[in-house]
C-alpha positions in Angstrom: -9.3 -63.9 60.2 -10.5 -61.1 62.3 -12.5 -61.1 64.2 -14.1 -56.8 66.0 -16.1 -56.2 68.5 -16.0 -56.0 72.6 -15.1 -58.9 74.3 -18.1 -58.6 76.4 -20.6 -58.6 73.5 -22.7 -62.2 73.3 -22.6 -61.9 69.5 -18.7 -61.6 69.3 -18.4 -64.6 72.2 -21.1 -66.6 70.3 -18.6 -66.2 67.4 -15.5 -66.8 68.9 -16.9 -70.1 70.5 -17.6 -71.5 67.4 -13.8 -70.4 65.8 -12.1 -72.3 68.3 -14.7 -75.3 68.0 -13.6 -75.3 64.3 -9.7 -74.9 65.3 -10.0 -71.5 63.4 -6.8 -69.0 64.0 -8.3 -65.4 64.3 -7.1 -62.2 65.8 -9.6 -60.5 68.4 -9.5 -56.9 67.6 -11.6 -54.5 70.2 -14.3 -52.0 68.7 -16.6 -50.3 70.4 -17.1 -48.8 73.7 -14.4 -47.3 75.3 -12.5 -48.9 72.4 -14.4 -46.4 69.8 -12.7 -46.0 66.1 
């Protein structure tokens, strides 16, 4: 799974706190910001 989006933003840490409470692999891509596509 991947998983987009700053580090910083709640919605993407609300998200990755419940992958790794399910034992869910995903790759953490940055988006946005400084990290613009």
């Amino acid at each position: 799974m991947e998983l987009y989006g700053r580090m910083t933003s709640f919605n993407v840490q609300k998200v990755r706190w419940l992958l790794e409470e399910l034992a869910v692999s995903y790759t953490h891509i940055e988006l946005g910001g400084r990290f613009e596509l």
